[in-house]
LUMMARVO-284631 format. One line per field, with one value per residue (C-alpha): x, y, z; residue in three letters; residue number from 1. Coordinates in nm, 3 decimals. Layout:
// residues N
c1: (X  ...)
c2: (Y  ...)
c3: (Z  ...)
r: (ala  ...)
k: (NUM  ...)
This chain:
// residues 496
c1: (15.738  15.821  16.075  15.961  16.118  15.975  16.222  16.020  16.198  16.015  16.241  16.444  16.322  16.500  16.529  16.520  16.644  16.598  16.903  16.971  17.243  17.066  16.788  16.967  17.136  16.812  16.645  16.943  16.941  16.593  16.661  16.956  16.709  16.442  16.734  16.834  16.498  16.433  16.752  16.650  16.304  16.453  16.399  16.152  15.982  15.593  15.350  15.172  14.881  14.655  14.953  14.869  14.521  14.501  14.701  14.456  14.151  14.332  14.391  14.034  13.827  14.097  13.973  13.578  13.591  13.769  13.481  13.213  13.265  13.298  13.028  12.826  12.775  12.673  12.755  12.490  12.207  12.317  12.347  11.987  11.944  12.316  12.168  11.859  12.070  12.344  12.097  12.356  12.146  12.443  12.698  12.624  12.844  13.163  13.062  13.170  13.417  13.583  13.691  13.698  13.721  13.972  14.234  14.193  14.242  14.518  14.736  14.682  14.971  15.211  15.139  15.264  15.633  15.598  15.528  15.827  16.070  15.974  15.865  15.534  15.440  15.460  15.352  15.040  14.965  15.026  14.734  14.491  14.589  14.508  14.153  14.098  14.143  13.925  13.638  13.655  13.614  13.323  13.168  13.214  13.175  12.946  12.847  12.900  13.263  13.391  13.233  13.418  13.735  13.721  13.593  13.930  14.121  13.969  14.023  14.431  14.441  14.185  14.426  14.683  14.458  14.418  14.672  14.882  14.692  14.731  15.101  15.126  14.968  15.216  15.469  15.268  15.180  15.372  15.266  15.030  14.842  14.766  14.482  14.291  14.372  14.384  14.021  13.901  14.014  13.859  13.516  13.518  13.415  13.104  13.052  13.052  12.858  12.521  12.609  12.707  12.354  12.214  12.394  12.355  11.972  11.985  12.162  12.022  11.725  11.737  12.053  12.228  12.371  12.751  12.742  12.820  13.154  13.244  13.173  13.543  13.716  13.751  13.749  14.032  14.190  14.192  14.392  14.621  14.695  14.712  14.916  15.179  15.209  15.237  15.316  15.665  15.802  15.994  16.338  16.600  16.583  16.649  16.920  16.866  17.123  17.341  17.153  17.111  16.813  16.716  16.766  16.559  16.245  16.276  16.170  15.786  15.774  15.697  15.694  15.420  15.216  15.228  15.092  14.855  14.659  14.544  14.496  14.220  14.083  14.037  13.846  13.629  13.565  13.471  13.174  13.073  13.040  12.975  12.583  12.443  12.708  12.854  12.702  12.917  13.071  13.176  13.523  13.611  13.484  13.671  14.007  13.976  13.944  14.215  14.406  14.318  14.455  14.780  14.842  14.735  14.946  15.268  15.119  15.153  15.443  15.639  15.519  15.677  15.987  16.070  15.971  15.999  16.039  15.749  15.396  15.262  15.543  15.438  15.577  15.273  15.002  15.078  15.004  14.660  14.532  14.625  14.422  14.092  14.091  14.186  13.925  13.627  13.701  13.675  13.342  13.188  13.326  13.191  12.828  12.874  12.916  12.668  12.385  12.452  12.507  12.149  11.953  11.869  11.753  11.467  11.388  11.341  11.236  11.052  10.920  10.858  11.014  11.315  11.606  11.531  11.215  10.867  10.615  10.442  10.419  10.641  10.474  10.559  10.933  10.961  11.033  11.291  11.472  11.467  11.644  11.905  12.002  12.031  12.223  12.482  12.476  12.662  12.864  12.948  13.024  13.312  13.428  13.691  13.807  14.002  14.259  14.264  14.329  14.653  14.773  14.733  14.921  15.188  15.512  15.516  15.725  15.485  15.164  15.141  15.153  14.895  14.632  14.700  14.645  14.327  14.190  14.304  14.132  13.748  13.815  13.908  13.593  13.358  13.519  13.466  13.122  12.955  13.029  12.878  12.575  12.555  12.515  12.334  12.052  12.098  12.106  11.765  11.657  11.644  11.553  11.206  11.104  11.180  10.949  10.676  10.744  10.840  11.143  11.162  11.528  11.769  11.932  11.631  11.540  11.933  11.927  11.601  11.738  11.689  11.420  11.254  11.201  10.914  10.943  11.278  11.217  11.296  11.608  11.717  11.618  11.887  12.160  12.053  12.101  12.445  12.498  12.348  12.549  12.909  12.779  12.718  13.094  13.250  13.155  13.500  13.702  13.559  13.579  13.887  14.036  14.323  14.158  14.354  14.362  14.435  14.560  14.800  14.965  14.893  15.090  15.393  15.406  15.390  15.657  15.863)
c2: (15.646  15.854  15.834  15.850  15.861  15.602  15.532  15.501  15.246  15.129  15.147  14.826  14.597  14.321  13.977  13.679  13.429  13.048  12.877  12.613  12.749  12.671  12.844  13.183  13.180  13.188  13.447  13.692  13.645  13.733  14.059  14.159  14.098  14.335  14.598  14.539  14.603  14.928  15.092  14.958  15.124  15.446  15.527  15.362  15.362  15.381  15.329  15.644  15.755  15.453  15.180  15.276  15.254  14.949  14.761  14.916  14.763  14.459  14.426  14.506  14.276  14.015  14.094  14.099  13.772  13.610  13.785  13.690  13.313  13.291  13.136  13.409  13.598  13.408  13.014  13.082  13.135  12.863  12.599  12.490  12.385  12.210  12.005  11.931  11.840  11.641  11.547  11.629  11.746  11.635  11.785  12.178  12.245  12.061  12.337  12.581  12.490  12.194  12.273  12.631  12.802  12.507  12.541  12.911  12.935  12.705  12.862  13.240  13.281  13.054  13.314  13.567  13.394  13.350  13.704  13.770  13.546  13.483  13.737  13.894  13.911  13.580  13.467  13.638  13.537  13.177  13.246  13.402  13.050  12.836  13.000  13.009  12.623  12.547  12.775  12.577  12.265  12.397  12.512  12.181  11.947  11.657  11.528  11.673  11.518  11.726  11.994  11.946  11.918  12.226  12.463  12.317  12.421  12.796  12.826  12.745  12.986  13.264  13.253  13.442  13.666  13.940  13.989  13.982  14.269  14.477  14.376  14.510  14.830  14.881  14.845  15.043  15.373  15.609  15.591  15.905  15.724  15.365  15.439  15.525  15.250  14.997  15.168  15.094  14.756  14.681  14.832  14.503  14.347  14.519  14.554  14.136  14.110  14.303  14.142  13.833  13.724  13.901  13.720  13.406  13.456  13.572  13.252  13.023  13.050  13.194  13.036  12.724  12.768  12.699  13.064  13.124  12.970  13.000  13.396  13.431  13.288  13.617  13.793  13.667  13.667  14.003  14.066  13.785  14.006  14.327  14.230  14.041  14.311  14.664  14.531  14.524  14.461  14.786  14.753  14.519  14.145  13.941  13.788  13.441  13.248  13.222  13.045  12.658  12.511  12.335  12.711  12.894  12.595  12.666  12.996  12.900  12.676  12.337  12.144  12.363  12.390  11.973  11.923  12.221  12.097  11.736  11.878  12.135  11.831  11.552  11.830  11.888  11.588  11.490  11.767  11.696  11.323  11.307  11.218  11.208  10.978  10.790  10.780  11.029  10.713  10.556  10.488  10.700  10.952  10.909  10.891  11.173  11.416  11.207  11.294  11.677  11.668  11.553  11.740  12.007  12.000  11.941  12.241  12.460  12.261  12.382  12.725  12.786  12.629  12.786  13.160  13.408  13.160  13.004  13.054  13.271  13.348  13.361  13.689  13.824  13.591  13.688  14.015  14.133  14.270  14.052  13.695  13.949  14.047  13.683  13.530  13.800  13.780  13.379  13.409  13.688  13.486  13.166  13.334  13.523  13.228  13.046  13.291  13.378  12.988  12.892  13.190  13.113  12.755  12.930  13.183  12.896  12.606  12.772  13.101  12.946  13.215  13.197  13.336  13.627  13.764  13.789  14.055  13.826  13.782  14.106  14.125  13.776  13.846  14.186  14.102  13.894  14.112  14.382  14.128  14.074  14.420  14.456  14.211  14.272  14.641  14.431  14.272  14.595  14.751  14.478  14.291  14.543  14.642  14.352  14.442  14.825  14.687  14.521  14.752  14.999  14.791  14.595  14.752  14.820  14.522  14.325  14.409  14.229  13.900  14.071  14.105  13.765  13.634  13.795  13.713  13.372  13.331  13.463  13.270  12.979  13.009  12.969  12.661  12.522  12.624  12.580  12.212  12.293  12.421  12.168  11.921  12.079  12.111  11.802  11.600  11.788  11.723  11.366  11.351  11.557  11.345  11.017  11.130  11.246  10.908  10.623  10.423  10.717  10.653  10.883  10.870  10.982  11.267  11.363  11.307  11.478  11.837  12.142  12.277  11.942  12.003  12.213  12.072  12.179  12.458  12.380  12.224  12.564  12.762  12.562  12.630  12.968  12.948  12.815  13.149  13.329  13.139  13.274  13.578  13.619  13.465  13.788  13.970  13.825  13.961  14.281  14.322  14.211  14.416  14.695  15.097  15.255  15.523  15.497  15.885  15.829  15.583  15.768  16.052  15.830  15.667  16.001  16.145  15.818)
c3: (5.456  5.698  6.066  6.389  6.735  6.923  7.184  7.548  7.724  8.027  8.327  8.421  8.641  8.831  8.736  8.984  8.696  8.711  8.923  8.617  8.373  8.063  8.203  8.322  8.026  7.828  8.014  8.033  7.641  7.659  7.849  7.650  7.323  7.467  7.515  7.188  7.030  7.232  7.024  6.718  6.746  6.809  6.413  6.253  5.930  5.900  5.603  5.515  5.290  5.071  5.239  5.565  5.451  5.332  5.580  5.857  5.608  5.572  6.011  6.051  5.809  5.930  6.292  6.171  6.040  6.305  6.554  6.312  6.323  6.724  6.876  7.047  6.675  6.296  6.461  6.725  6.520  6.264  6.568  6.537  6.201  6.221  6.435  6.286  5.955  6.168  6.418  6.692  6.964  7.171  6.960  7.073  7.295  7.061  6.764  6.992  7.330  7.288  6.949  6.870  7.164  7.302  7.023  7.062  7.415  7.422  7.187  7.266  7.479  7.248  6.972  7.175  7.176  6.794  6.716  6.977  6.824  6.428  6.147  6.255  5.909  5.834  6.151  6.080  5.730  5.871  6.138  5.851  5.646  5.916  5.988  5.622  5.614  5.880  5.763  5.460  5.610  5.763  5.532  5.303  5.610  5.554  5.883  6.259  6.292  6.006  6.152  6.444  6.316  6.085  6.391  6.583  6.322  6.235  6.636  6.600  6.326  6.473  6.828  6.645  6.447  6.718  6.902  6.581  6.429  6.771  6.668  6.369  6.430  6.682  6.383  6.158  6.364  6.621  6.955  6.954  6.685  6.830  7.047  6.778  6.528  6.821  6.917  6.522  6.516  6.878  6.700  6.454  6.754  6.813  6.461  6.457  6.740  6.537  6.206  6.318  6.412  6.143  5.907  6.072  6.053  5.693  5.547  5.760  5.663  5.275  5.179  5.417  5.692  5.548  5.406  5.760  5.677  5.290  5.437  5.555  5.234  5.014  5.347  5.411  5.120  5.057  5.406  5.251  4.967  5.127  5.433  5.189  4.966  5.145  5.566  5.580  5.902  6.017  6.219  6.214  6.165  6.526  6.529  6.616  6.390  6.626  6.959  6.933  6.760  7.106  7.317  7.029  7.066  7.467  7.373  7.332  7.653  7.460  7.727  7.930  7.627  7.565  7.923  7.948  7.613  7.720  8.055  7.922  7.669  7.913  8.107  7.845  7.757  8.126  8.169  7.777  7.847  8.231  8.322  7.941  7.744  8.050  8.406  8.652  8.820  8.499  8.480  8.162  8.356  8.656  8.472  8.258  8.562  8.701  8.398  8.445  8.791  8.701  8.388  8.560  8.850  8.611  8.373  8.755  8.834  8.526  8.544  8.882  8.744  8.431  8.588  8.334  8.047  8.169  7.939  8.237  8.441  8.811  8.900  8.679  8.835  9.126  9.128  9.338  8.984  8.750  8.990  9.063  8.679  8.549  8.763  8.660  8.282  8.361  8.504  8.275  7.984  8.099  8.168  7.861  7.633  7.777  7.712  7.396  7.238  7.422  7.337  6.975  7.077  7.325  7.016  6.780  7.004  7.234  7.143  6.744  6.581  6.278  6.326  6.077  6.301  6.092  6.143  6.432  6.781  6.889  7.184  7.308  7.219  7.380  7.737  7.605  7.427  7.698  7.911  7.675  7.636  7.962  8.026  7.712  7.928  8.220  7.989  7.765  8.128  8.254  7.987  7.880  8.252  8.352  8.046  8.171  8.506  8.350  8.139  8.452  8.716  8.525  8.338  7.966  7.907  8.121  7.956  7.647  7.864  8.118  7.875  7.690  8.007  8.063  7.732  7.770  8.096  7.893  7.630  7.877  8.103  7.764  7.641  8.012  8.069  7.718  7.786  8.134  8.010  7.761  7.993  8.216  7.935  7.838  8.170  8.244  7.933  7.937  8.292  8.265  7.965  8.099  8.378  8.176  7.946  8.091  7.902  7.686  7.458  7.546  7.219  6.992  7.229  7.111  6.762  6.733  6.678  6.853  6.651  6.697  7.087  7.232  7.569  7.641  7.818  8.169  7.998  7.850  8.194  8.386  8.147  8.212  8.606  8.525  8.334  8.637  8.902  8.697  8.680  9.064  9.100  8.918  9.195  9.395  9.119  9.055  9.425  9.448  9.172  9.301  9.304  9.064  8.838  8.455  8.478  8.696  8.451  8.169  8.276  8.354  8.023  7.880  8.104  8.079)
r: (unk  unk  unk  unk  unk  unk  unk  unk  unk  unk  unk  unk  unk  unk  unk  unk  unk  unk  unk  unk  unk  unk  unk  unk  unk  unk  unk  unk  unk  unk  unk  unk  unk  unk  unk  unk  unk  unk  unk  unk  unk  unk  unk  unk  unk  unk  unk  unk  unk  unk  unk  unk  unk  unk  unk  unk  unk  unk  unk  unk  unk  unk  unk  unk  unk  unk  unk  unk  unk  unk  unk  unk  unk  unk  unk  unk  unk  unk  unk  unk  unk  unk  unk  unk  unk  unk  unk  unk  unk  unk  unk  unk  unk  unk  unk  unk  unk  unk  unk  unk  unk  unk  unk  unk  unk  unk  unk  unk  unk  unk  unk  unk  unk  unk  unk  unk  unk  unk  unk  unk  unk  unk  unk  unk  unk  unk  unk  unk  unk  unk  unk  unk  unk  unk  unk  unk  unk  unk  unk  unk  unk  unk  unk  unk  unk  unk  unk  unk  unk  unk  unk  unk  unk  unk  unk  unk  unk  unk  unk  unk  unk  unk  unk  unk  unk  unk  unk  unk  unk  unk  unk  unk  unk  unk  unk  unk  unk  unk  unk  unk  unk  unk  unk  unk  unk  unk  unk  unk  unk  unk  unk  unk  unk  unk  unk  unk  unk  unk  unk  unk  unk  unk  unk  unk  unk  unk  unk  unk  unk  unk  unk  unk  unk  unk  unk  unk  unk  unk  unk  unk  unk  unk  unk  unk  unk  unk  unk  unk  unk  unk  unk  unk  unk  unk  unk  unk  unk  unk  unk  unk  unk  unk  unk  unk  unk  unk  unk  unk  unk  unk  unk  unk  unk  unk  unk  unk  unk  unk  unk  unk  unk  unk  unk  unk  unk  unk  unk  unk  unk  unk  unk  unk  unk  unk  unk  unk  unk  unk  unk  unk  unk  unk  unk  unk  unk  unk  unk  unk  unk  unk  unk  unk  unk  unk  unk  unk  unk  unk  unk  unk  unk  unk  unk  unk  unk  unk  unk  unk  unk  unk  unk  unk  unk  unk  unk  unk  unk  unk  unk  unk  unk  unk  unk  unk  unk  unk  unk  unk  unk  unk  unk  unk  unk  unk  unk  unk  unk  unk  unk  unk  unk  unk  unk  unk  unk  unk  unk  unk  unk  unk  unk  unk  unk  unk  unk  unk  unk  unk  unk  unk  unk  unk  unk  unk  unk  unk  unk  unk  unk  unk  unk  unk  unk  unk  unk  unk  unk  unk  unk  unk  unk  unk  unk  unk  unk  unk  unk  unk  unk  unk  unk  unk  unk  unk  unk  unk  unk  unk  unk  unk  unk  unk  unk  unk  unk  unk  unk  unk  unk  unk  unk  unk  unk  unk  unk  unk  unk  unk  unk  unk  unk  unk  unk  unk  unk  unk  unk  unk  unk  unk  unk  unk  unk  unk  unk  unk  unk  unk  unk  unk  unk  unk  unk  unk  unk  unk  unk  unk  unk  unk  unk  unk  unk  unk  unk  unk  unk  unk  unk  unk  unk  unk  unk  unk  unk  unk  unk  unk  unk  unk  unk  unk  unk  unk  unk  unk  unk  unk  unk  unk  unk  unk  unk  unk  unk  unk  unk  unk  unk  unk  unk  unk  unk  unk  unk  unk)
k: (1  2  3  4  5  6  7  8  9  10  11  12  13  14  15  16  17  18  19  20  21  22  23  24  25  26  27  28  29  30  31  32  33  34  35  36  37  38  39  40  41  42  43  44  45  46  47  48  49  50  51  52  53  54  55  56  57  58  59  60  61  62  63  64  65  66  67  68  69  70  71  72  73  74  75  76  77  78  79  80  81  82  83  84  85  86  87  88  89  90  91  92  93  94  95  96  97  98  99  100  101  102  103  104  105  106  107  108  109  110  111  112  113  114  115  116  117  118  119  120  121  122  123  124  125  126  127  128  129  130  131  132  133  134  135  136  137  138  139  140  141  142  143  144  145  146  147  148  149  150  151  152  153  154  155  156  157  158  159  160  161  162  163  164  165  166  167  168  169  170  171  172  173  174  175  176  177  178  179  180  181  182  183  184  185  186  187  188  189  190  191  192  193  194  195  196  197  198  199  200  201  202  203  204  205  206  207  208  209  210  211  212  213  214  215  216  217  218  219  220  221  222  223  224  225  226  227  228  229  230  231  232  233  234  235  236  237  238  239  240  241  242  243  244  245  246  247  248  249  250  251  252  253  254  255  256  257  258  259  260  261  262  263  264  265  266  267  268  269  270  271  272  273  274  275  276  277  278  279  280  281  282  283  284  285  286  287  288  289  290  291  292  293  294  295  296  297  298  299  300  301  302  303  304  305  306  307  308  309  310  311  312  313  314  315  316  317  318  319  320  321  322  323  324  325  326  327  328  329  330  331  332  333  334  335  336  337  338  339  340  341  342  343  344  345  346  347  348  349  350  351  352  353  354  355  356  357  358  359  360  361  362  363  364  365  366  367  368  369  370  371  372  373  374  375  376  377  378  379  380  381  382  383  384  385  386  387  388  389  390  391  392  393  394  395  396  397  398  399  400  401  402  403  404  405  406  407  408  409  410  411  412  413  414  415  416  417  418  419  420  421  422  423  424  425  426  427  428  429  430  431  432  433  434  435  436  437  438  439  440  441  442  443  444  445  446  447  448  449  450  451  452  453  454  455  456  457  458  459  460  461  462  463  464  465  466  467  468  469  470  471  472  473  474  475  476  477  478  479  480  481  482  483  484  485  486  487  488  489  490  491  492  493  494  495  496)
């Protein structure tokens, strides 16, 4: 083990707090804690040689398998022959946004106040647990509904896997270190993104496609073991014991969290349902984005008033930056997402190919491919900027919500537009065969499986324009974005 002088406090800024006692009084201790904290990091013990090691193996197969299992990488290619199995045609889009990327999205930020206020260890074993359990259900599930449910639950979990393990590096390395163990553990991204579909391909069609689940159990086991063995939490423990039970839960914004939820679900379910389960003008319909606008408005409504106690205090939203970058990783993510979940449908329904490419027809496939790595180019190019963009305008103390934010907002605008795209395949889906045969059923075209389809390609091409369209939108936020240099605050955090 060895000391190290961390101590670079970021310079004080001024608080406007909330004009309720029980408020101030809550935000003032929240001030006083972060002074607390930047004197007890002033010595602080880090793991060195095979413990350091190991917990940095540990942080990035945790990180691998929770990038693995999203729905662009080993789900994607799986997706067809879940449905063909299920026969859940309609069911697509709930593998991956509703569920999944819902529960994920929802909870980012509220992980952020757990790893602020609880043991970050612990907190972070509990997030490996809770992935681990829904991965299992997965992987055991017997029909589509299971399915659902265990995807909903690996998303709760997997929404405190990475930011926790940017956490604990923080705790685990000095400062001049980070960038390069934050950089390795950012890599299991793009690591996931080339085995993911590999893998995906591999066991869907030589094993079953639930290796793509029971794949994360002993992955994450062994970041179980390591991370409760050698992490240990450096610095004092926070002193909580002595603020009320009800002050302490006001610490993770409950009630913003309990509106924002059903808010984001009766969304969903509204763009999953509307035009191929209910007509547009059915009343379920109509109430559930009745239900959105109200929860909604409360979710904004409680935001404003709780201020820096607030899940995304407004201070932060508003600044010029932090709405251009929020709204561009909300587009790229929602164009992102929706390529990536369609794409192996046109490879296998369309262009008659397994997911695990043959010897045959690489001609027919090549302008395809050439398309797609041009576009993962555009999205190699901006997906990381809008968290620069934060980290460069905001204060150190403000940053860790900046980039939850931003994160939240990608991961948001794929929940959203998967079920978009969904039923924008869907809806055209239906609607071109009924015209080619009259009285067609609606319900067997569904349940026939995606495999099953060959005439679904004008179905697949408008999902695709959807993809297109949010594409075109980033262009507001990317020219909207502030000019500014990453030097220039480099230099003053070095200085500082």
């Amino acid at each position: 083990m060895r000391l190290q002088d961390t101590s670079r406090a970021a310079s004080p800024t001024l608080r406007t707090y909330p004009v309720t006692e029980k408020d101030g009084r809550l935000a003032m201790e929240a001030d006083e804690k972060l002074a607390a904290d930047n004197v007890s990091e002033e010595l602080v013990e880090y793991p060195e040689g095979v413990k350091l090691v190991l917990i940095s193996l540990a942080l990035c197969l945790s990180v691998f398998l929770v990038a693995l299992v999203r729905p662009q990488r080993i789900i994607a290619t799986a997706i067809p022959k879940i449905t063909d199995q299920f026969k859940s045609l309609d069911d697509v889009g709930w593998y991956g946004s509703t569920r999944y990327l819902l529960t994920t999205a929802a909870f980012q930020l509220l992980f952020g106040r757990f790893y602020s206020f609880l043991s970050m260890k612990w907190v972070y074993i509990g997030a490996i647990s809770v992935f681990e359990l829904g991965s299992l259900i997965c992987g055991v599930a017997p029909n589509s509904n299971a399915l659902i449910v265990g995807r909903a639950i690996a998303g709760l979990g997997s929404a405190g896997i990475f930011t926790g393990a940017l956490i604990i590096v923080a705790n685990s390395v000095p400062l001049g270190k980070r960038p390069m163990y934050t950089g390795l553990i950012g890599a299991m991204y793009g690591i996931a993104s080339v085995a993911g579909p590999l893998l995906g391909g591999v066991f869907t069609d030589r094993v079953t496609w639930r290796w793509c689940f029971y794949i994360n159990l002993p992955i994450g086991a062994v970041t179980l073991i390591v991370i409760t063995i050698f992490f240990k939490p450096p610095g004092a423990v926070r002193k909580t014991e002595a603020m009320r039970l009800t002050d302490r839960i006001q610490q993770f914004d409950p009630l913003g969290t309990i509106v924002f939820i059903p808010a984001i679900v009766s969304l969903l379910l509204a763009l999953q349902w509307g035009g191929s389960k209910y007509p547009w003008s059915n009343g379920r319909i109509i109430g559930l984005f009745v239900v959105f606008g109200v929860l909604i408005s409360t979710f904004i409504g409680i935001q404003i008033w709780k201020q820096d106690l607030a899940t995304v205090p407004p201070r932060i939203l508003k600044q010029r930056s932090i709405m251009a970058g929020a709204w561009f990783s909300l587009c790229l993510g929602s164009s992102f997402f929706i390529f990536v979940y369609f794409l192996p449908i046109w490879f296998q329904a369309i262009k008659g190919v397994i997911t695990a490419v043959g010897y045959y027809t690489p001609f027919m496939i090549a302008s395809t491919v050439l398309m797609a790595v041009i576009y993962g180019l555009g999205i190699g190019f901006g997906m990381q900027q809008p968290i620069m963009a934060a980290q460069t305008v905001l204060s150190l103390q403000d940053i860790p919500t900046g980039t939850s934010l931003i994160m939240f907002m990608q991961t948001l605008g794929g929940a959203l537009f998967i079920s978009v795209g969904q039923n924008v395949f869907t809806n055209k889906l239906v609607s071109g065969l009924a015209s080619q045969v009259p009285g067609v059923n609606p319900a067997i075209v569904l349940s026939a499986g995606a495999t099953s389809l060959r005439d679904s390609i004008d179905a697949l091409i408008s999902a695709f324009y959807v993809s297109v369209a949010m594409a075109c939108l980033s262009l507001v936020g990317s020219s909207a974005i502030e000019w500014k240099s990453v030097k220039g605050k480099n230099i003053e955090m070095a200085m500082g």
